[in-house]
C-alpha angles and dihedrals in degrees: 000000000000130000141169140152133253114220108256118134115333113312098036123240109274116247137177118238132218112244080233089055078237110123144355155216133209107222096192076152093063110031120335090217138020087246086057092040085052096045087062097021092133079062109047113024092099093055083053097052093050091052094052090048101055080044095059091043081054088239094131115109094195100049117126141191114273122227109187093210093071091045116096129206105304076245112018093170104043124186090219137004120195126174129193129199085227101165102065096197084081099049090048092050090056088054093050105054088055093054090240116133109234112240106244087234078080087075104055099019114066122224116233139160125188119232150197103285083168092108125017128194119245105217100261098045119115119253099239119213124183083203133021081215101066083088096249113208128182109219118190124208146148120251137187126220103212133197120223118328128186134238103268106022122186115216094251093056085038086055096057092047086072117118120161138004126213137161127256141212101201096193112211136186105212103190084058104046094071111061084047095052082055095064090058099233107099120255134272101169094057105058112055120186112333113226126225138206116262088254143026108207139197118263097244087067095069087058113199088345083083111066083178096264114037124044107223111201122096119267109240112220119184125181097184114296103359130080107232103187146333107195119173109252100209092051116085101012107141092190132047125219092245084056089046097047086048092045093056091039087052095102104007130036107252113225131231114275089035107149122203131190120208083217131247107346111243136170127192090229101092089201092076084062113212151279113241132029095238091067088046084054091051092055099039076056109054083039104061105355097263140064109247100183115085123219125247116313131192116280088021119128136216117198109190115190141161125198135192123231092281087056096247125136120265100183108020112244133284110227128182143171127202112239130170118255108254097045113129 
């Protein structure tokens, strides 16, 4: 099953996509909005499925054709948004390029911050920067929308409060992350509105590609023409997403509608490329002593996609331009 949100008030009116991306159906009968859908999902998951399936038959009457640009973000008010650095080759490489050694714990404790999920970018929507030089980087990831999980979860229970999957586009900007970093409190100023896929869909729908804990299909990043990477996100992530959602319930219960991210997507195989600039930079570093590939700039565009093995989209893409604050 596919869903998304059109943008209407603050939270977006729930619809039902097509598998094709194709075409739609607003379900206010069922939940007004996919917080609402998630909050009873043991309810009325199987309404919804109905719904999806007629549409798919093309036995809805009141199907119509979907335009992205008028989706916002599957949740674009989310009660929680928690993102992980899963795929520890990344983080090593960060580490790398600034001559520090990374600590082993690394390895068996994931790393994780929790964001603004106030206000979450539908996939067409511009990354908005007040200044070019506040080094703007695109980072793809996956992420998983969860019911309801316990205090103590053990991956196994963390595993079977997964509900939906979607792809991100955790916006940073890198020039400002680290002074905040310094001051040993995380960072607020250097992570702006975090984008979302179309749709957030129902694991079933990805078929043997989901193991139940890591999506394996490549990542598709384009910067405007060229194609910057296509890593395969199931390949080099140390942590699952049933870990990651344990590790954050360790100590709290995790509500439903929490969305969480595995982190940038990186393979070791450098010939996937990468998905975000800042790794290209990394690697342009430890190459030739310097970095070579500029961050955003105004008027650039990022274009995020995942396809299944017909090469047709799962998610619907992400695509984003870079505009100044202030345009109309």
């Amino acid at each position: 099953m596919k869903l998304g949100s059109l943008s209407k008030g603050r939270d977006g009116e729930l619809v039902v996509v097509s598998r094709n991306l194709a075409q739609a159906v607003a379900v206010p009968e069922i939940a007004p909005t996919l917080q609402a859908a998630i909050d009873e999902w043991d309810g009325l998951a199987t309404a919804l499925t109905a719904v999806y399936e007629r549409l798919c038959r093309g036995d809805e009457a009141s199907a119509f054709a979907l335009d992205p640009s008028h989706l916002a973000a599957p949740l674009s008010r989310a009660y929680q948004w928690l993102d992980a650095s899963a795929y520890v080759n990344h983080v090593e490489l960060v580490r790398k390029a600034r001559g520090a050694e990374m600590p082993p714990s690394f390895w068996t404790d994931p790393l994780m911050y929790q964001g603004g999920s106030d206000r979450m970018l539908g996939p067409c929507e511009p990354i908005v920067a007040r200044d070019e030089d506040f080094g703007v980087d695109f980072e793809a990831e996956v992420a998983v929308v969860t019911g309801d999980v316990p205090c103590g979860a053990d991956p196994e229970a963390a595993g079977g409060a997964i509900r939906l999957l979607m792809l991100v586009n955790d916006v940073s900007l890198r020039n400002l992350i680290p002074d905040e970093l310094a001051k040993g409190f995380g960072f607020v100023q250097g992570k702006p509105p975090t984008a979302c896929s179309p749709v957030a869909i129902t694991p079933d729908e990805l078929g043997p590609a989901w193991d139940g804990g890591r999506l394996h299909r490549p990542l598709e990043v384009w910067l405007g023409n060229e194609r910057f990477g296509a890593p395969d996100a199931g390949v080099d992530m140390t942590f699952d997403f049933p870990t990651l959602i344990a590790h954050a319930a360790r100590t709290r219960p995790l509500g439903a509608g929490t969305i969480l991210g595995s982190g940038t997507v990186s393979n070791r195989d450098r010939s996937r490329g990468s998905c975000c600039i800042a790794e290209r930079r990394m690697l342009e570093t430890l190459e030739s002593g310097e970095p070579k590939t500029p961050f955003l700039r105004f008027g650039d565009r990022v274009r995020i996609e995942m396809r299944d093995e017909a090469g047709s989209s799962l998610f619907g893409a992400l695509d984003q331009t870079v505009e100044p604050e202030g345009r109309p």
